[in-house]
C-alpha positions in Angstrom: 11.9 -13.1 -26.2 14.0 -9.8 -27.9 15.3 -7.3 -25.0 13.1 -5.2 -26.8 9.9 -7.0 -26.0 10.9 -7.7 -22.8 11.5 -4.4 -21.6 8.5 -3.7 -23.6 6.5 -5.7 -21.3 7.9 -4.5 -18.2 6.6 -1.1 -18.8 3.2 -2.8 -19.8 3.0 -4.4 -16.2 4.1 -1.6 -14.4 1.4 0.9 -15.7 -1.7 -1.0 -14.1 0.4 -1.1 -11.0 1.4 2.8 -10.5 -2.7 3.2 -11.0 -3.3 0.7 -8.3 -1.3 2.6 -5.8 -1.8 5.8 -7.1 -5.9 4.9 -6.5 -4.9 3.9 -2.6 -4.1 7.4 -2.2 -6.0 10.1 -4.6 -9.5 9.5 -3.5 -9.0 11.2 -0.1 -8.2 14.7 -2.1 -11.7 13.7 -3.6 -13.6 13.3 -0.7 -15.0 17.0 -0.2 -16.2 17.7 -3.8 -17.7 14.4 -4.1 -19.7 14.6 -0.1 -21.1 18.3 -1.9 -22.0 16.1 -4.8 -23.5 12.8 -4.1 -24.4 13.7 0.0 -24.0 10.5 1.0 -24.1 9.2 4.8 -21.4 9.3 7.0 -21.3 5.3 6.9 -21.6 5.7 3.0 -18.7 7.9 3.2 -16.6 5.1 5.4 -17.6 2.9 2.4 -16.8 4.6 -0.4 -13.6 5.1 0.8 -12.5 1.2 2.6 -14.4 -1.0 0.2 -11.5 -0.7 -2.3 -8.9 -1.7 0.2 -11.2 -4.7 1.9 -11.7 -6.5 -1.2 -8.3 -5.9 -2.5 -7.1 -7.6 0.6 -9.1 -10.1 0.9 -8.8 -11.4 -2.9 -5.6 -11.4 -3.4 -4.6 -14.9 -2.2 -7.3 -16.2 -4.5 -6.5 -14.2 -6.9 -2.5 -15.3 -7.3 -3.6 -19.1 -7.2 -5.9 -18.4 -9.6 -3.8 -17.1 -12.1 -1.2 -20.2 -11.6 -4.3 -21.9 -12.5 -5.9 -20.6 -15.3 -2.8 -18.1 -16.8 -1.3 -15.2 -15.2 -2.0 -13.5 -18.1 -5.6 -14.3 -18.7 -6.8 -13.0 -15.1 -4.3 -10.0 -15.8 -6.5 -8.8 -19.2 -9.9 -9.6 -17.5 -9.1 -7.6 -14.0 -7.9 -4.9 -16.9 -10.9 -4.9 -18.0 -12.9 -5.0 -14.7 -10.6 -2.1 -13.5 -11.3 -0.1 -16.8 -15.4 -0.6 -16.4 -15.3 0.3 -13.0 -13.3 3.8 -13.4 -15.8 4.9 -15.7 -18.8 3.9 -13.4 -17.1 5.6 -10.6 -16.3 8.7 -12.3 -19.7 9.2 -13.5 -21.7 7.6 -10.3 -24.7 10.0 -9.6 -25.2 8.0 -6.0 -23.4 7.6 -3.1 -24.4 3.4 -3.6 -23.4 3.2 -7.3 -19.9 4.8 -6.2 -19.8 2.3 -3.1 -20.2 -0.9 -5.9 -17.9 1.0 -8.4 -15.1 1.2 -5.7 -16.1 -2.7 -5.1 -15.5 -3.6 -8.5 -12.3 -1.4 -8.7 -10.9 -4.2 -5.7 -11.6 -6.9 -7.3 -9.8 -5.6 -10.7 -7.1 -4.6 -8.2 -7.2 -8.2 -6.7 -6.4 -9.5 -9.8 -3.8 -7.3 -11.9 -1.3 -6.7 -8.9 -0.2 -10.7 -8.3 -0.5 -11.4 -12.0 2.1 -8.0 -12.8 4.7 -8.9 -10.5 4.4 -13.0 -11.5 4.7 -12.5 -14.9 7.8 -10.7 -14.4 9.7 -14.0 -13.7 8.3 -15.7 -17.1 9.7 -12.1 -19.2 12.8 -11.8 -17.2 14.0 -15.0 -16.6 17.9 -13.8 -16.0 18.2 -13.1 -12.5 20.1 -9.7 -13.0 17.4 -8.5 -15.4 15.0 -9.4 -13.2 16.2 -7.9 -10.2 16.2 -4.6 -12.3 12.3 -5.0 -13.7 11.3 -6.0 -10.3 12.8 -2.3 -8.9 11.5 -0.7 -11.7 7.5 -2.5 -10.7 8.3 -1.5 -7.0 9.3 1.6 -8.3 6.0 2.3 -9.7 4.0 1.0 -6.6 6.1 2.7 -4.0 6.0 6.2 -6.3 2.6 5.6 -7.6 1.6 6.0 -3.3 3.3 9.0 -3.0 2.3 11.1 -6.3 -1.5 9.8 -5.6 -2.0 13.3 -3.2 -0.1 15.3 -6.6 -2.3 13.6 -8.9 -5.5 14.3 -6.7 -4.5 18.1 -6.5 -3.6 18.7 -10.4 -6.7 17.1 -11.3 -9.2 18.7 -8.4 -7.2 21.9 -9.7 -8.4 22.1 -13.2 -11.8 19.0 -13.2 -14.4 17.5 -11.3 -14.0 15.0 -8.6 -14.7 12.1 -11.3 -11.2 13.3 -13.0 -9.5 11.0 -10.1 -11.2 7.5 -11.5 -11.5 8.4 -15.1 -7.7 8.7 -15.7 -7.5 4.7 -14.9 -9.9 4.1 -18.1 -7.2 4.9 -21.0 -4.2 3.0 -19.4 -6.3 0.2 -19.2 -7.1 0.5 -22.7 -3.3 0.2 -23.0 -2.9 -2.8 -21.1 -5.6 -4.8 -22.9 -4.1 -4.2 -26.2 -0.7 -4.5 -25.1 -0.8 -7.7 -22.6 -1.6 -10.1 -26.0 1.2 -8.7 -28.0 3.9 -8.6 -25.6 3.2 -11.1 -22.6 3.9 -14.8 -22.3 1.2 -16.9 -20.9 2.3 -18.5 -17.9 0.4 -20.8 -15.5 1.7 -24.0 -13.0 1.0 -27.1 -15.1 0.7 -29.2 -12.5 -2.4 -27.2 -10.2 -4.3 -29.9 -8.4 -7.3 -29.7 -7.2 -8.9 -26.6 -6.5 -10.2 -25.9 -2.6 -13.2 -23.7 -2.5 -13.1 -24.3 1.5 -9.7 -22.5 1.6 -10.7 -19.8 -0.9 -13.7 -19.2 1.6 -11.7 -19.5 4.5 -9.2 -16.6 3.3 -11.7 -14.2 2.0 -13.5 -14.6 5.4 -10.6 -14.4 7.5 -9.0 -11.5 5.9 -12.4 -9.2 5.5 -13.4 -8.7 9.7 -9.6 -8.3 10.1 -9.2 -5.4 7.7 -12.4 -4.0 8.4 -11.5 -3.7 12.1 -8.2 -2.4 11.7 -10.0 0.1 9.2 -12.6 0.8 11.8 -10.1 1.2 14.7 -8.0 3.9 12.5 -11.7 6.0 12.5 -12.9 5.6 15.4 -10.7 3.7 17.6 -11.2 0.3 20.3 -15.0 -0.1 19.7 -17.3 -3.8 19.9 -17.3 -4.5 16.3 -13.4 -3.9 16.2 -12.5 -6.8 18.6 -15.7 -9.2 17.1 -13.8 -8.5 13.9 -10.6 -9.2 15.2 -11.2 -12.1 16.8 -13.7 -13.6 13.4 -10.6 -12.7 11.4 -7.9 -14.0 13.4 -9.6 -17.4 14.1 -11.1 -18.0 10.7 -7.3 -17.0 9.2 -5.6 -19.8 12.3 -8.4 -22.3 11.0 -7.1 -21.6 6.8 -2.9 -21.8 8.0 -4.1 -25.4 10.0 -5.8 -26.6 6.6 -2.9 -25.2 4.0 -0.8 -27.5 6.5 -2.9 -30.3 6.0 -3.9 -30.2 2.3 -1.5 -32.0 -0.4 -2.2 -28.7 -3.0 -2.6 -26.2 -0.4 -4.3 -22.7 -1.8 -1.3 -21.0 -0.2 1.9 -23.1 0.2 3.2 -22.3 3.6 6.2 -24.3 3.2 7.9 -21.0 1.1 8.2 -19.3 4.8 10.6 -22.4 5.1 13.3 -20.4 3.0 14.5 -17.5 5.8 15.0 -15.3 3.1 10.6 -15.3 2.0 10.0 -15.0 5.7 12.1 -12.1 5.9 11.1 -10.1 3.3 7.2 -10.6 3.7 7.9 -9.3 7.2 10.1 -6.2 5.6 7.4 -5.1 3.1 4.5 -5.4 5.7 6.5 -3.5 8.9 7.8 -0.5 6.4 4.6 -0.4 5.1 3.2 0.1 8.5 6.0 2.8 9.0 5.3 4.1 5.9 1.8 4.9 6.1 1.9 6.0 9.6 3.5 8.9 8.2 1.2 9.3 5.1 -2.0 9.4 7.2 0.0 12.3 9.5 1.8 14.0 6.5 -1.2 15.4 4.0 -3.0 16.9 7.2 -0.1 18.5 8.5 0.5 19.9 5.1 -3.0 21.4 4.5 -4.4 22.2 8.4 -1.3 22.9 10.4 0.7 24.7 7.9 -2.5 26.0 5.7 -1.1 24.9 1.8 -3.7 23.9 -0.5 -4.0 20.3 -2.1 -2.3 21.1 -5.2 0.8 23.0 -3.1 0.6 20.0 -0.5 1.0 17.5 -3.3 3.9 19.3 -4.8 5.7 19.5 -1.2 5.5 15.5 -1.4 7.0 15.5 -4.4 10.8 14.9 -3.1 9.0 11.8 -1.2 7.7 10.2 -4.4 11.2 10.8 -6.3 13.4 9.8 -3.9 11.1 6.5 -3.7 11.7 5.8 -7.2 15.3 6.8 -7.5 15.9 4.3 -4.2 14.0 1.3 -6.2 16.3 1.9 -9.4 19.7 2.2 -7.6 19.2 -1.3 -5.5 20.1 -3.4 -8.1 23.3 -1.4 -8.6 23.9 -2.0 -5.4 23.8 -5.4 -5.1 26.1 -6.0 -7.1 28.4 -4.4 -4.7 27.1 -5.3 -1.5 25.8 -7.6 -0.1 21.6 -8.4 0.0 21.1 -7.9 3.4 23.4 -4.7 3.6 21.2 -3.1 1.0 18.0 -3.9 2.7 19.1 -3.2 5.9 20.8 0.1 4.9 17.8 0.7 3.3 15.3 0.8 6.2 17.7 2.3 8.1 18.2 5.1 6.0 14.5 5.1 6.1 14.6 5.2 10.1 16.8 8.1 10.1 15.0 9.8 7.7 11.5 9.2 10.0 13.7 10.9 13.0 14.5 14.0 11.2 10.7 14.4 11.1 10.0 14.4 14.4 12.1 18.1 14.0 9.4 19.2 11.9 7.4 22.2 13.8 4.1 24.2 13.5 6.7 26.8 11.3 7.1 24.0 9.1 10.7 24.3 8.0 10.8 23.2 4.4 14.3 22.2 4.7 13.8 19.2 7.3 11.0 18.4 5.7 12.9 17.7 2.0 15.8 16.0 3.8 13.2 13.6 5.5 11.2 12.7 2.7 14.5 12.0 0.6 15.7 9.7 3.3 12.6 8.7 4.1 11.5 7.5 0.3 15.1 6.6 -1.0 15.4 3.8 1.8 11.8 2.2 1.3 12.4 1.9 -2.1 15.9 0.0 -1.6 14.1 -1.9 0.7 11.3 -2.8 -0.8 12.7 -2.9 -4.8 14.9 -5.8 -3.2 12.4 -7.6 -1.4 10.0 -8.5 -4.0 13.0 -9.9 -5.7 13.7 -12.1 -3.0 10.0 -13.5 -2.5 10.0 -14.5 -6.2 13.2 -15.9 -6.6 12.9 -18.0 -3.3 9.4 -19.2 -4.7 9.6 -22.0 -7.4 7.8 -20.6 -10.4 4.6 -22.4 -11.1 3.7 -20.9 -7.9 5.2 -17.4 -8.5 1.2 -16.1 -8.1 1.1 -17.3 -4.7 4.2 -15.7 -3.7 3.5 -12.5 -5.3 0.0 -12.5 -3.6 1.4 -12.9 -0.3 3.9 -10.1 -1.1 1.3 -8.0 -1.8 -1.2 -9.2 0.9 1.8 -8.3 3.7 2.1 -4.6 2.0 -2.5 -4.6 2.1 -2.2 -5.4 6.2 0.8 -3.4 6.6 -0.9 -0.1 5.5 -4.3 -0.8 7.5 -2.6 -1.9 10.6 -0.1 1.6 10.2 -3.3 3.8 9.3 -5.1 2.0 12.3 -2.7 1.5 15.3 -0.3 4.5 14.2 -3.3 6.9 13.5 -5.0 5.8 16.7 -1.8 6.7 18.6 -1.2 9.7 17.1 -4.5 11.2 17.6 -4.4 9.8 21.7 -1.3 12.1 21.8 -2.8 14.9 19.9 -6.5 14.9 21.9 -4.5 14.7 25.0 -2.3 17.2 24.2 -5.3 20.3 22.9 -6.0 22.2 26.5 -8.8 24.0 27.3 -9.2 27.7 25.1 -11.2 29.8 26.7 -14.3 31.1 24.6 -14.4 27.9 23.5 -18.2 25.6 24.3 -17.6 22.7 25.9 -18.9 20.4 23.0 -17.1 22.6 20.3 -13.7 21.5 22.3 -14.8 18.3 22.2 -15.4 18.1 18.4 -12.0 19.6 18.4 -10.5 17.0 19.9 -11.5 14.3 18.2 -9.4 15.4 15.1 -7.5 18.3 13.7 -9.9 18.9 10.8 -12.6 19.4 13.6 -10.8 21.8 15.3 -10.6 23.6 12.2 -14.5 23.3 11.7 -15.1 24.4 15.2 -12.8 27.3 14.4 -14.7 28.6 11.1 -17.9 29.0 13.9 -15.6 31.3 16.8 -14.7 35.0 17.1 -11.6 35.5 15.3 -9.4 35.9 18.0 -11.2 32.2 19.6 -10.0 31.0 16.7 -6.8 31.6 16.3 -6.1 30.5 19.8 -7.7 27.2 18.9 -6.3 26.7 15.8 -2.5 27.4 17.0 -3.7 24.8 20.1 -4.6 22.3 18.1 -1.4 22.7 15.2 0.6 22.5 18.5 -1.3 19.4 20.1 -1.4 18.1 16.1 2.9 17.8 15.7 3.0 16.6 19.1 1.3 13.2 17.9 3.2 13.5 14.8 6.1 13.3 16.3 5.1 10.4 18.3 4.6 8.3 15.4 7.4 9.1 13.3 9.4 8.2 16.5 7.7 5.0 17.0 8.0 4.6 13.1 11.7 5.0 13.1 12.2 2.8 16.1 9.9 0.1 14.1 12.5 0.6 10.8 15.5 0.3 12.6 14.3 -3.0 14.4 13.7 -4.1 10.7 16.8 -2.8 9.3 18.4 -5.1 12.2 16.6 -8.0 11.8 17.3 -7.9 8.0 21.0 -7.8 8.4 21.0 -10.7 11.3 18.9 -13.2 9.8 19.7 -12.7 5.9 23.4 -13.3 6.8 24.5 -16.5 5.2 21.9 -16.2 2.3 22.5 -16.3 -1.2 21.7 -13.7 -3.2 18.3 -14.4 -4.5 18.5 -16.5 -8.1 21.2 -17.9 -7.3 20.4 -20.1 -3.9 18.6 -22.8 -4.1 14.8 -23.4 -4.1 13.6 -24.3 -0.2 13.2 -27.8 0.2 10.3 -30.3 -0.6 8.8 -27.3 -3.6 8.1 -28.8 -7.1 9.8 -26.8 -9.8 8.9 -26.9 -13.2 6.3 -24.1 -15.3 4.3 -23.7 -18.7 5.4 -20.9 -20.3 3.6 -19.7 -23.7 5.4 -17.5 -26.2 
């Protein structure tokens, strides 16, 4: 393949993936035009909103084995064109229910494209050096495409309806279906075995209760249904890892966490993930309640965020070839724990200064971090099972982000209703909306005398950057302990396409030109 081609293809597999992220984070900017619009239930709402993320999760260790079945390419132009269909039913849904099954549909295409795009990436680049540098440039677009989601949901709420937000997904998909035949190999393990439904069952059922409670939790907190679903999950996910173990062709090879260098970076993508979006679920609100800028401004102000994210991914691979792989990554989520540190200096005044130097430190080390990481979990994994590996990958990011929404949201908003006293003037069921969350206190505010309301509002921004500061210091404790851990157990380990392939993997793939 021409360099041409190759770095042709790169940027066709990295458009599906900015999309993919950029959809994990846009609809929330969508939310209030689309409740006006379609009314639909507060459990609707819940739905519209986590179905996504719950089938994205649980498909994507199906998903990667099926593309090392069947051709990481094939499943990559059929969830384009799953992903294409369902943007245009969501952005024209005239019911809350046909915008719940769009945003199923949308998970399932997402299922599918994310494991294939960072697969096929070994098959194009198969020079270890090039590789390393498409693979920043793909976590590049992941990492950025989370951050400019609340920019593209402004500009777009700005100037169109609160379709705009899905229907942008259609024409890049349109892209990708032309483009995927012309410029990607086929690739697929030539060697499969036979397929286990059991273990595909098992998965999907394990991974769904687990998500959905952790999803649940970040709502509404420790309820029955949380710790049934925790339990279903946890024990229907102990009963697939005891069959993988025992099958010949497992659905998901555990013998890759053999190699200390997979293990490590699975845990690195899912614990800064779970730092990461500890702050994103803080971060928009404190923008748009505490310090009163409007979607579009907020999105702008995160802006240093999503750039410094992308500039981190590109300048890894630089990097490495001065330093060492575990100085990078380390360095990396330390600069990223630093940066999470300097947040906690943020105030109700909102100093604009602090809050550019954290996001800059905050977005250059995660994408160091994570640029290098994916590299590692595909060059460790022998190639006819590059799916797989790139499916866990993605599946430790999936759990990261709804354990950091859940446990770190739940925390922060402990702190913050413990920390909103008594106003006077206010009833006592108004303060206990207000407590629940800082956009209640706000709609609790808009009912109040003026001067009740200002008093409650400068409470509850008070009470609001207390918790904030909580998690961002629990978040940059959690990314220095994996900035440790990355430069004490990768020490010793070859830099990834150059060790060797853990022991008792097949090697071999069927590549088509």
């Amino acid at each position: 393949m021409s360099p041409l081609r190759r770095w042709s293809a790169l940027a066709v597999l990295a458009l599906p993936v900015l999309l993919i992220s950029i959809d994990m984070t846009v609809l929330g900017f969508a939310v209030p035009a689309l409740t006006t619009d379609l009314g639909p239930t507060s459990t609707e709402l819940l739905w519209i909103v986590d179905i996504y993320s719950f089938l994205l999760a649980g498909l994507l260790v199906l998903m990667g084995n099926l593309g090392d079945r069947i051709g990481r390419r094939r499943l990559l132009v059929a969830g384009a064109a799953a992903f294409g269909c369902a943007s245009l039913v969501a952005a024209f849904s005239t019911t809350a229910g046909m915008l719940i099954a769009a945003r199923a549909l949308l998970g399932l295409g997402g299922a599918t494209l994310m494991p294939s795009t960072l697969a096929l990436l070994r098959s194009v680049f198969p020079d270890p050096h090039e590789r390393r540098l498409a693979i920043a440039v793909w976590a590049a677009a992941f990492s950025g495409g989370a951050a400019l989601g609340p920019i593209v949901g402004g500009v777009l709420l700005e100037h169109f309806w609160w379709g705009s937000v899905f229907l942008v997904n259609a024409p890049v998909m349109v892209l990708l279906l032309v483009g995927a035949p012309l410029l990607l190999p086929e690739s697929r393990n030539p060697r499969p075995g036979p397929f286990d439904a059991l273990s595909a069952v098992l998965s999907i059922a394990g991974v769904l209760p687990l998500v959905y409670a952790l999803k649940t939790a970040a709502h509404g907190g420790g309820s029955g249904p949380v710790f049934l679903g925790l339990a279903a999950g946890l024990a229907l996910l102990w009963t697939f890892v005891r069959r993988q173990r025992r099958l010949a062709e497992p659905l998901l090879d555990l013998r890759l966490f053999g190699s200390r260098a997979f293990s490590v970076a699975v845990t690195t993508n899912l614990l800064t993930v779970f730092a990461l979006l500890g702050l994103m679920f803080f971060l928009p609100q404190y923008l748009m309640l505490v310090l009163g800028m409007s979607p579009l401004v907020a999105g702008l102000w995160m802006l240093p965020l999503a750039g410094a994210t992308v500039a981190g991914s590109l300048a890894a691979p630089w990097l490495t070839r001065h330093l060492h792989l575990r100085w990078v990554i380390g360095g990396g989520t330390a600069l990223a724990a630093t940066g999470l540190a300097v947040g906690t200096m943020l105030g109700v005044d909102g100093d604009r200064v602090v809050l550019v130097v954290a996001s800059v430190l905050i977005g250059g080390g995660v994408g160091a971090a994570e640029a290098l990481t994916n590299d590692v979990i595909l060059a460790t994994a022998p190639p006819e099972r590059a799916g797989a590996a790139a499916s866990v990958s993605e599946t430790a990011y999936e759990f990261g982000g709804a354990m950091g929404t859940a446990v770190l949201g739940t925390v922060g908003l402990s702190v913050y209703a413990a920390h909103l006293g008594v106003v006077d003037g206010v009833p006592a069921q108004g303060a206990e909306a207000a407590r629940e969350t800082l956009g209640g206190a706000a709609e609790v505010a808009a009912g109040l005398p003026p001067h009740t309301a200002m008093s409650l509002l400068a409470e509850a921004g008070q009470a609001f950057v207390t918790g904030m500061h909580v998690v961002l210091l629990v978040a940059a404790l959690l990314a220095a302990y994996v900035a440790v851990q990355a430069v004490v157990l990768l020490r010793g380990s070859a830099v990834p396409g150059a060790g060797p392939v853990p022991a008792g993997l097949p090697a071999g793939e069927t590549v088509a030109r």
